[in-house]
DRENPA-130212 format. One record per residue (C-alpha): x, y, z; residue in three letters. Coordinates in steps of 0.1 Angstrom, whole numbers, plus 5000, padded with zeros to 4 digits. Each point is the difference from the previous one (the first is absolute). Last residue first. Layout:
XYZALA ...
***
This chain:
252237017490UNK 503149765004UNK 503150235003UNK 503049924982UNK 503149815019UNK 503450194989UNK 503149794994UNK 504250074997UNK 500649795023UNK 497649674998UNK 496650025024UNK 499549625014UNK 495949934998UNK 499650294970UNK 500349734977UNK 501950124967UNK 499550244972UNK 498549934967UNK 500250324976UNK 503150185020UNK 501749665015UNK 499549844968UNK 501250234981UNK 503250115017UNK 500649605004UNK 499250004957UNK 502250294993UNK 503149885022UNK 499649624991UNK 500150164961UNK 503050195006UNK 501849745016UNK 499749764973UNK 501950264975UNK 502750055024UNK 500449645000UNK 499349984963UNK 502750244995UNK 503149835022UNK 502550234992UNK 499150324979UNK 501650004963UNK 496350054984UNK 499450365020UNK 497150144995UNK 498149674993UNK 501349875029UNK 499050275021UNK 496450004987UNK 498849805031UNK 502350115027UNK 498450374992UNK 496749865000UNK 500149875034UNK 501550295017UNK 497650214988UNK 497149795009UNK 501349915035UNK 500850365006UNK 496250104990UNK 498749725024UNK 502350065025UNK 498450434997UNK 496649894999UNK 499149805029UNK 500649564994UNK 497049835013UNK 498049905029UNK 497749745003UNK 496849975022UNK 498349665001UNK 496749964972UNK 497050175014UNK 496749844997UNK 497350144998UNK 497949855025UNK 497049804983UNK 495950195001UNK 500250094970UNK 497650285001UNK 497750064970UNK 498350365000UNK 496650064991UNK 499750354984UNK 499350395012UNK 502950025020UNK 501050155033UNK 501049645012UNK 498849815029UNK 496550065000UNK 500049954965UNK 499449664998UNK 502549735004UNK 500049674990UNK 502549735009UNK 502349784980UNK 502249735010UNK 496349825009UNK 499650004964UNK 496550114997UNK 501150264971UNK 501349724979UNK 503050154979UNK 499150024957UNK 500450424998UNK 503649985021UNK 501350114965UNK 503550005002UNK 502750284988UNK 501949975033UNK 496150135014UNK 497350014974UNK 497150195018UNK 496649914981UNK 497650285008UNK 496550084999UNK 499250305023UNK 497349975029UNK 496450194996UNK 498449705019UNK 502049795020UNK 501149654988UNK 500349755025UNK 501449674977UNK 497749714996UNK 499850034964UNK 503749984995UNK 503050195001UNK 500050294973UNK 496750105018UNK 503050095034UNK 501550264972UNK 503250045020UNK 501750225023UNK 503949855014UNK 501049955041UNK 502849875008UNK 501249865033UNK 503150095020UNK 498850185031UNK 501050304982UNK 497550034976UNK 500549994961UNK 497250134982UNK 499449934962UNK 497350174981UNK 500149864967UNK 500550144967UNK 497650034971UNK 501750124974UNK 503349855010UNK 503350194998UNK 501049875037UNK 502050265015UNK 503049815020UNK 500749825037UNK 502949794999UNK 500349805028UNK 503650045024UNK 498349845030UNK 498749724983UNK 497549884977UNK 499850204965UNK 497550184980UNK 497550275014UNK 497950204980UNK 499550354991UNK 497550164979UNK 498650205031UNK 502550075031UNK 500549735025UNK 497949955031UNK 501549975034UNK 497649865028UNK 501650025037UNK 500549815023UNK 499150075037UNK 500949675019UNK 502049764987UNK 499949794973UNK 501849665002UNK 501049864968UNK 501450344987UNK 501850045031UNK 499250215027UNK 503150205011UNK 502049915030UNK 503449964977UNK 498950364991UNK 498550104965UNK 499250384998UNK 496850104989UNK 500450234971UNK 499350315008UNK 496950214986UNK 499550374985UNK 497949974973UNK 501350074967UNK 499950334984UNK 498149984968UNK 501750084969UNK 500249674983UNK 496349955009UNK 498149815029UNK 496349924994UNK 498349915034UNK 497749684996UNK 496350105009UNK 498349985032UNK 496249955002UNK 500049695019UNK 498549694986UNK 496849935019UNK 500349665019UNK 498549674979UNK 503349864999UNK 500449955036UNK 502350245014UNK 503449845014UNK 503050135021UNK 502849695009UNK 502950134976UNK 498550355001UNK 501250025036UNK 497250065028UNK 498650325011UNK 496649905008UNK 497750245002UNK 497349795007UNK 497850074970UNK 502649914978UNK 499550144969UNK 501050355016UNK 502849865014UNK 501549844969UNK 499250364977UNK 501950205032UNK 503449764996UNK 500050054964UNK 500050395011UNK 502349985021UNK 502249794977UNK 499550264974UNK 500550305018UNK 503549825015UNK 500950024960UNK 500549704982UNK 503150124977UNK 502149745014UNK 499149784970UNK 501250274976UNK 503250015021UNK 500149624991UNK 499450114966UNK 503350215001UNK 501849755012UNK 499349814974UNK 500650274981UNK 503749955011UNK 500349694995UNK 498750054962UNK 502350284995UNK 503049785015UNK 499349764977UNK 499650254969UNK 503150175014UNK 502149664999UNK 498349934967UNK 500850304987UNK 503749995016UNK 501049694986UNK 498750084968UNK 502250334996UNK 502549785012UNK 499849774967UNK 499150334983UNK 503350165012UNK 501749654994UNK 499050014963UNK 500650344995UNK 504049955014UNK 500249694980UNK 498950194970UNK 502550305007UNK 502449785003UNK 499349774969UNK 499850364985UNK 504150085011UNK 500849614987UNK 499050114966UNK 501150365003UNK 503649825006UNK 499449774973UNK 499750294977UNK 502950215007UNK 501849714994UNK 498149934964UNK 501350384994UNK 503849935011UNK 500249694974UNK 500650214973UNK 502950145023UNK 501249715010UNK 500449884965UNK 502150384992UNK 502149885032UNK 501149684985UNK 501150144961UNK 501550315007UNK 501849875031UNK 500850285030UNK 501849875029UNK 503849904994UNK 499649805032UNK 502350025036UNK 501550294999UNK 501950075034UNK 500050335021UNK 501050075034UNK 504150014995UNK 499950034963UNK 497750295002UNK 502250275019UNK 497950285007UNK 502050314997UNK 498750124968UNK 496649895003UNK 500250155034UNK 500350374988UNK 498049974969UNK 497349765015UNK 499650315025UNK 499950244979UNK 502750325000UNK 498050295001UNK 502950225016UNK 502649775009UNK 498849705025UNK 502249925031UNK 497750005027UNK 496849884984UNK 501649764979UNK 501749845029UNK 497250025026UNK 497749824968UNK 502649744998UNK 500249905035UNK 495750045003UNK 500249714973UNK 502649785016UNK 497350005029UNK 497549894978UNK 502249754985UNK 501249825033UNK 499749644994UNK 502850024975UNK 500350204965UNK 500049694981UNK 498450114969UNK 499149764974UNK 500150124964UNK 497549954969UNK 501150134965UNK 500350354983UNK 497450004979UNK 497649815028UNK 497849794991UNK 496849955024UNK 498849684988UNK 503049814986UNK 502650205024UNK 497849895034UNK 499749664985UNK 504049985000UNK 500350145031UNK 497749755014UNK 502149714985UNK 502850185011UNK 499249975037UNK 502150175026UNK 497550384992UNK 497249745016UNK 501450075039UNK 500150354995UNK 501050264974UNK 499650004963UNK 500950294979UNK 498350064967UNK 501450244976UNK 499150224973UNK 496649945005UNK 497649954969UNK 498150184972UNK 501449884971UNK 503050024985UNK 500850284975UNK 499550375021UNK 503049895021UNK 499149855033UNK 496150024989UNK 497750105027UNK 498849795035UNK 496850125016UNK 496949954979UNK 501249604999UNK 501049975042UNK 496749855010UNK 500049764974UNK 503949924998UNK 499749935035UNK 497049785003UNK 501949824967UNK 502749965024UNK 498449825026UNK 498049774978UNK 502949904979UNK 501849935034UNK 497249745008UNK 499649904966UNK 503449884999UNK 499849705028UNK 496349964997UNK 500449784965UNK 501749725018UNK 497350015029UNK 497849944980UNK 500849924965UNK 497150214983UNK 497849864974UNK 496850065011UNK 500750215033UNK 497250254990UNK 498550315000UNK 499950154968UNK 501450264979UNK 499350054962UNK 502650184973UNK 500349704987UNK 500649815028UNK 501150095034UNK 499849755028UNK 499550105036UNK 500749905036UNK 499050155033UNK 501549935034UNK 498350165031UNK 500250255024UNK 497150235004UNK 500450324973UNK 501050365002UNK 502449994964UNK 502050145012UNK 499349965040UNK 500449625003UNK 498649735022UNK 503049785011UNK 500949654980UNK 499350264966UNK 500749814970UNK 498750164965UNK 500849784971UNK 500150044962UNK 501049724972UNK 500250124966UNK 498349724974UNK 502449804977UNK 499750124965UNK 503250195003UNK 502049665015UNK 500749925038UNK 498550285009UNK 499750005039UNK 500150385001UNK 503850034989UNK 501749644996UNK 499849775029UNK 504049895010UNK 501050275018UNK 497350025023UNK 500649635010UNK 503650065005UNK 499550265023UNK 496849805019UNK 502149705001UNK 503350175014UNK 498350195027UNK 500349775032UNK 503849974992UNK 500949695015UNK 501049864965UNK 497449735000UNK 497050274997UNK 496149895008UNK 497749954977UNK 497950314996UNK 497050105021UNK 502750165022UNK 501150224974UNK 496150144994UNK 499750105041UNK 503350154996UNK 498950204971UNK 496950095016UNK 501550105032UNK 503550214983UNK 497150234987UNK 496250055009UNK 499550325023UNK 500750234968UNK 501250345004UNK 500250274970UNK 501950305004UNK 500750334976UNK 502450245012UNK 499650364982UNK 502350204980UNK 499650374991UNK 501950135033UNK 502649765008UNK 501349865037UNK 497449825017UNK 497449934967UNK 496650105003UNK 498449725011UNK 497649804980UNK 498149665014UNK 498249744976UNK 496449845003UNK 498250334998UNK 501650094968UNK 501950344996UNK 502550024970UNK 502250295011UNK 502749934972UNK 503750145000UNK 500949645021UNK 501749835022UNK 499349675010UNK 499149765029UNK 498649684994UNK 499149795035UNK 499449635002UNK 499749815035UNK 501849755019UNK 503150164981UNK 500250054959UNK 500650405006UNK 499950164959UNK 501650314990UNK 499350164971UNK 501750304981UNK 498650244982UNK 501550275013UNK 503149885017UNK 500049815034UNK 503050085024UNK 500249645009UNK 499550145037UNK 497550284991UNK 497049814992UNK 500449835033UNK 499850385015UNK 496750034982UNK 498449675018UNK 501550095038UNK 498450344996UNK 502250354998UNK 502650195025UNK 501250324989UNK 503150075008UNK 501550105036UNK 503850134993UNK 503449985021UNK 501750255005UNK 499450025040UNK 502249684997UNK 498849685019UNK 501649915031UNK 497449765018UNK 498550195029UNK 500750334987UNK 499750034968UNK 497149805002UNK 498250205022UNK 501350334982UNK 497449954974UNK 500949954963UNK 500850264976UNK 497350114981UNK 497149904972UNK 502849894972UNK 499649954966UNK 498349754983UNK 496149874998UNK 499250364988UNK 496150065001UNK 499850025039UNK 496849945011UNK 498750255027UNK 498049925032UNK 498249735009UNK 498750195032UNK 499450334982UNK 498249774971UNK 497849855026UNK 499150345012UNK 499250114968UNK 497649684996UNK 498550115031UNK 498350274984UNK 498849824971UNK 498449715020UNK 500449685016UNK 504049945005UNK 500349764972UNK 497550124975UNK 501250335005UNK 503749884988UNK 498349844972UNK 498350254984UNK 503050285009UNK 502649774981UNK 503350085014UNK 502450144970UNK 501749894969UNK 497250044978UNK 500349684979UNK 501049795032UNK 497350135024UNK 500949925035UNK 497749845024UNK 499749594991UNK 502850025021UNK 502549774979UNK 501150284979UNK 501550195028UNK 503049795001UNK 500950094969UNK 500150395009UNK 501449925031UNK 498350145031UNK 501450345013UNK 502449905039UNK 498850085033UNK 503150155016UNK 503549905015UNK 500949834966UNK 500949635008UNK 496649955018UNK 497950224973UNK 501749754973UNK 498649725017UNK 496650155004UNK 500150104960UNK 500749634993UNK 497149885025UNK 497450284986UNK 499550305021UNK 497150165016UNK 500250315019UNK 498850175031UNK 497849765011UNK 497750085031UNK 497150034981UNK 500649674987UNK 500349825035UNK 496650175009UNK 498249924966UNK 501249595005UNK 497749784982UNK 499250254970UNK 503750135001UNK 501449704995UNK 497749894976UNK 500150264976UNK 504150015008UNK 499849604986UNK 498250124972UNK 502650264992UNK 503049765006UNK 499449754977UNK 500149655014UNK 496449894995UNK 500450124965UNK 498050224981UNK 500850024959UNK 503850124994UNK 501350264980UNK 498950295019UNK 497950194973UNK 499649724976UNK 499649765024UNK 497350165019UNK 497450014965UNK 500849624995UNK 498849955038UNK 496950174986UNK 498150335006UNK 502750235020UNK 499049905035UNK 498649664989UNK 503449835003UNK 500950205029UNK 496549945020UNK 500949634997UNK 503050025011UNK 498850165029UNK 498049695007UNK 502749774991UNK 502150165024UNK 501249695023UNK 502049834974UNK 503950085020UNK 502649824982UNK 501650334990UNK 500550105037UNK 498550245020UNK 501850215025UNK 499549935038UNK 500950305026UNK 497250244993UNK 500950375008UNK 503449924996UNK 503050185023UNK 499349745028UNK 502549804992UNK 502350294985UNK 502550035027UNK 500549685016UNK 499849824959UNK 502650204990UNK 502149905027UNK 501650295029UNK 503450185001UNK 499450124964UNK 497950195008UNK 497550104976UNK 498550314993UNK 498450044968UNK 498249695000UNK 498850105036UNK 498350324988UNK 497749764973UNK 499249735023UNK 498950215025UNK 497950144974UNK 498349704991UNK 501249764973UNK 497849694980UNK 502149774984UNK 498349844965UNK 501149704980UNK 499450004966UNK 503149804984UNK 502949875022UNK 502650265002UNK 502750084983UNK 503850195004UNK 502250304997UNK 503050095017UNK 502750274987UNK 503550055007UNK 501049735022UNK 503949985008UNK 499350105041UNK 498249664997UNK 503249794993UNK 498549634999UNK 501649835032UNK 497949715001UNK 499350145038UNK 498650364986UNK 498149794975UNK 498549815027UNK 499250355019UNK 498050134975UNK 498049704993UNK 498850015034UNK 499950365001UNK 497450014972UNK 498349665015UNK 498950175032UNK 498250294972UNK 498249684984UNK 499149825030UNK 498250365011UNK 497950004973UNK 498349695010UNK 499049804964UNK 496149974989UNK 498149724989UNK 496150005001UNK 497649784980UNK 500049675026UNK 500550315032UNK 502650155018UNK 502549794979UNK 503250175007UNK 503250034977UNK 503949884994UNK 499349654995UNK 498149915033UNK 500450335017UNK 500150065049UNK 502050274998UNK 502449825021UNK 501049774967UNK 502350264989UNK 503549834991UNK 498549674983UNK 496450114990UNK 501050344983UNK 503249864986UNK 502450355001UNK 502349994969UNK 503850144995UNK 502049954962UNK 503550214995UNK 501950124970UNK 497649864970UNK 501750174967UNK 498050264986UNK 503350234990UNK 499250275021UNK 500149715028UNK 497249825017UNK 498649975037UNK 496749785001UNK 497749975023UNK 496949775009UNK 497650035022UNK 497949695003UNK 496449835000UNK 497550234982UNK 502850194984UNK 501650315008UNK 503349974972UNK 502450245007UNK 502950174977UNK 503350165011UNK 502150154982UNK 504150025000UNK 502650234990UNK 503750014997UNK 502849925023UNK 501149694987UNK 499249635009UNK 495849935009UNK 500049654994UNK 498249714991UNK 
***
């Protein structure tokens, strides 16, 4: 590298998650001087892991004032390198996608002021309203993204007008929910820049119009119209009046991605020699700028083969889909940038190569290369031969929007089915894999690409491949069977700093352009290919690529295959937890009427006792005022002339505590002093021994009177003629046979000495009354899991347990698998069942007896 000559140079950032990068390059494109700032390496003080914050699991946002420290950082190491700043005529640059810096006015009047005595990042730290920006891996909006997608009808609806569906990234739904969390802080905003227009504000002394490609990935700016979309703008700021101030605070877009927005500030002139000549262009997104590194032609394709996929191209055609993104293009008006972005790329053909036998040569790569070379087009050995089709996704993927998994197909006449029948596995799996990639491509890209000459089909003109996968040339040569490629398929080799190589050429072009000169114009014919460029396949075949493209509909198909095996997993599990949580709320429902019905018991009113109290005194001519466990009439006594008090659903129940247990309570086998009687309601009856018994509304035509006193016994009415000749009857009594746990007490012996009679000097009732006489008999107290562990339990249990089946490449399934189930069934157990109440576990709650 090197910067000879007195003529000029441009400088291009790159603003990336992790690094600043910068570039200085001649009129000629050649790569004078190279300078980066390593975001965890050089500023670890403010406190990143990888360049950003994790406030919280969903959040990610990057600390503004790392990125203004890093400006001078860079600065300063080209400075050392010796790279001729006073020669820079024009500086442009990118920034990482949809990020958002929020400016106050201090922020504002400082930007035009600097000194250059004093750091950017002394002077402007507290020039931003808030001092976090958010970054692209942020997925805390979903809300507001769901308001965007409905905002216009349908998330097909929003891609048409900004070329995108909503995206937790995008910058409008991420203002939504800035401003809905922090309405002070927003107030206070002044403006609202993107992360490339911020950058360019920095270099240019003043808050800097966003790009107009940049713009694009808002989900604010409508691309057919050219202009802010009011709709969306009040959707993000809450109503139509603040929608023009969010536009004041955004700003204008400016429509021309060249030429020059002024001279940049004094600051830099100053402190690190720059020229007052030198020009601030417009700076645009880190995707667009990549575009502009080859420089891509209309109708060109460029395809990244890293960790993950991506397929940029430029194109005439605004084809909106909600799966794909479309920019308008960074430099020329009538063009747009399409993008596609796959999560599954270098993984799944890693994960395929290491299935196959392993290399001799040392080259870990050889057997999958030679593999793919030698199975013929689809797995076709001969025409009859069925057509082999795969989708492998080791990640869960976002086109199609599917779990991870591995898929295979046949195709046979005409007929597609799911099958591995006569596939060589993992033989087969070497070309299918990049077969499957690239026929995703060439579907999503069919409506976009046009004839190269009006004879050959619709196609690219070329295909460049960059990253890790552009080294193989048995993916290039899949790349050019599928996608063609009139012109052939290339690899670019443009270095790790394309996006900043991209802002170099755009400074260029913007600077030294004649009148309407185009940007692929004016680069095209500087660019010198040889050096970046190499072709690697002749691309388009006739024969090959017109069998992948009878083959493209049965793709299509397999993928809505696997899409409604999704949707029918995702059904199933609803209903599964759908299930779950019926039974959990008819358990719960049933616990808590049981609790209800022990209110019902409480319902004996103090009149009532009072007055049960007067009936025994009155049949006692000694006024005693002994318990009803010892009181006794003979049966011959009148029946008192008090009839059972009807309670309905809209009566107010009597106002009566429960008596509190203490450890010096009477037990149940020891009755104390001044019990009470408690009657439950009509039609119910009691079922269940312990402390948690279920009490519920007997359906019974002739249901029982049941009584449950507090001294522990149980008390139950009964048709006494039911039980033998000798049996007290009083006259004008009612005949009933009480059933109680569904059993018909009709055959007991009423002289049983575990039974004992009771007339109606006991009871306000107008029939005999069996007492059995036994304690009833609590079982011990146990406690069991409260609401909130139970839930979690749950949750947590039948995540683990459909894990595996999300993801069949997880280590140690059944494991994960078993654990599920111990989760569900301890949850369970300590909900439903509980424990002994003698040694109270964490996490517990004892339940009253009543």
């Amino acid at each position: 590298m090197s910067s000879s000559g007195s003529g000029p140079l441009y400088l291009g950032f790159d603003l990336s998650t992790q690094q600043l990068k910068a570039v200085v390059i001649t009129s000629a494109l050649n790569v004078a001087h190279e300078a980066k700032v390593d975001f965890d390496a050089d500023l670890a003080h403010h406190g990143i892991t990888k360049g950003v914050f994790h406030p919280t699991p969903k959040e990610v946002t990057a600390p503004v004032a790392m990125w203004l420290e890093a400006v001078d950082l860079v600065l300063s190491r080209l400075q050392k390198a010796g790279a001729p700043l006073d020669r820079i005529r024009g500086i442009s640059g990118a920034g990482q996608q949809h990020g958002s810096v929020f400016w106050n006015k201090a922020g504002e009047e400082t930007l035009s002021k600097l000194d250059a005595k004093n750091t950017l990042v002394e002077q402007l730290k507290g020039g931003f309203s808030w001092e976090t920006s958010p970054n692209w891996q942020d997925a805390s909006t979903q809300n507001e993204c769901d308001a965007f997608d409905k905002a216009l009808g349908t998330e097909e609806e929003l891609a048409k007008v900004t070329g995108s569906k909503a995206h937790h990234r995008f910058t409008g739904p991420q203002i939504m929910k800035f401003k809905k969390n922090n309405p002070e802080v927003y107030e206070k905003t002044t403006k609202i820049s993107l992360v490339s227009s911020f950058l360019a504000s920095v270099f240019l002394g003043s808050v800097a119009p966003i790009d107009i490609s940049d713009v694009c990935g808002m989900n604010l700016w409508n691309i057919a119209e050219g202009a802010w979309d009011w709709r969306l703008l009040s959707l993000a700021a809450g109503s139509k009046e603040d929608g023009e101030i969010l536009r004041r605070k955004l700003g204008d877009v400016r429509s021309d991605g060249g030429g020059s927005m002024g001279a940049i500030s004094d600051y830099y002139v100053q402190r690190y020699g720059f020229s007052k000549e030198c020009q601030i262009a417009p700076f645009t997104g880190d995707n667009p700028s990549t575009i502009l590194s080859l420089p891509l032609r209309a109708g060109d394709a460029m395809v990244s083969l890293g960790t993950s996929t991506t397929f940029l191209m430029s194109t005439p055609h605004f084809v909106a889909d909600p799966a794909v993104h479309f920019f308008n293009h960074p430099t020329t008006s009538g063009l747009y940038m399409f993008m596609l972005c796959y999560k599954n790329g270098g993984l799944a053909r890693e994960k395929t190569r290491d299935s196959l036998a392993k290399s001799t040569d040392g080259n870990i790569w050889s057997t999958f290369e030679k593999t793919v070379l030698e199975t013929p087009p689809l797995g076709k050995t001969t025409p009859q031969d069925p057509a082999k089709l795969g989708l492998y996704f080791p990640l869960p993927e976002i086109v199609p929007n599917v779990r991870a998994g591995t898929w295979r197909f046949s195709l046979a006449n005409g007929a597609l089915t799911e099958s591995a029948e006569g596939w060589k596995i993992p033989e087969d799996d070497a070309r299918a894999i990049v077969e499957s990639q690239a026929l995703s491509l060439r579907l999503r890209s069919k409506n976009l690409v046009v004839s190269p000459d009006n004879v050959l089909p619709a196609q690219p003109k070329r295909i460049y491949l960059v990253g890790g996968g552009s080294l193989s040339p048995a993916i290039a040569r899949v790349m050019g069977d599928v996608l063609g490629g009139a012109e052939g398929v290339y690899k670019l080799d443009v270095g790790g700093n394309a996006c900043a190589l991209g802002g170099a050429y755009k400074a260029v072009w913007a600077v030294e352009r004649k009148g309407f000169e185009t940007f692929e114009e004016l680069i095209g014919a500087r660019w010198n290919e040889s050096e970046a460029v190499e072709k690697v396949d002749i691309g388009y075949r006739p024969e090959v690529w017109k069998a992948y493209g009878e083959a493209l509909p049965a793709f299509e198909e397999a993928e809505k295959k696997v899409l409604a095996q999704e949707k029918r997993n995702v059904f199933q599990i609803n209903n599964h937890i759908q299930v779950l949580e019926t039974k959990t709320t008819s358990t719960d429902s049933f616990l808590i009427n049981n609790r209800i019905h022990i209110l019902e018991i409480k319902a004996t009113s103090t009149a009532k006792h009072t007055e049960n109290q007067r009936i025994m005194q009155r049949h006692h001519t000694t006024g005693s005022t002994e318990s009803f466990q010892t009181a006794k009439s003979p049966p011959s006594s009148p029946l008192p002339d008090s009839p059972e008090p009807t309670i309905t659903p809209s009566s107010p129940l009597p106002d009566c505590s429960e008596p509190k247990l203490t450890a010096n309570s009477p037990q149940p086998d020891s009755p104390g002093p001044n019990l009470t009687t408690r009657r439950l309601l009509r039609h119910t009856i009691l079922i269940g021994s312990d402390n948690r018994s279920s009490i519920r509304r007997s359906t019974l035509n002739s249901p029982p009177s049941t009584i449950i006193r507090e001294d522990g016994f149980v008390t139950f009415e009964y048709d006494s003629a039911s039980y033998g000749p000798k049996s007290p009857t009083p006259s004008g009594s009612r005949r009933r046979t009480p059933s109680l746990f569904g059993s018909d007490f009709s055959g007991y012996n009423p002289n049983s000495p575990t039974l004992s009679w009771l007339s109606g000097s006991d009871f306000s009732d107008t029939s005999t009354v069996c007492h059995y006489r036994g304690p009833y008999k609590y079982t011990p107290s146990r406690v069991y899991l409260p609401d909130p562990v139970y839930e979690a339990m749950m949750v947590t249990g039948f995540i683990l347990f459909f894990m595996p089946y999300w993801n069949e490449n997880m280590p140690m399934p059944e494991i994960i698998f078993l654990a599920g189930c111990l989760t569900i069934m301890l949850a369970s157990y300590g909900k439903l069942i509980g424990v002994s109440g003698e040694q109270l576990p964490a996490g517990f709650e004892i339940w009253e007896r009543f």
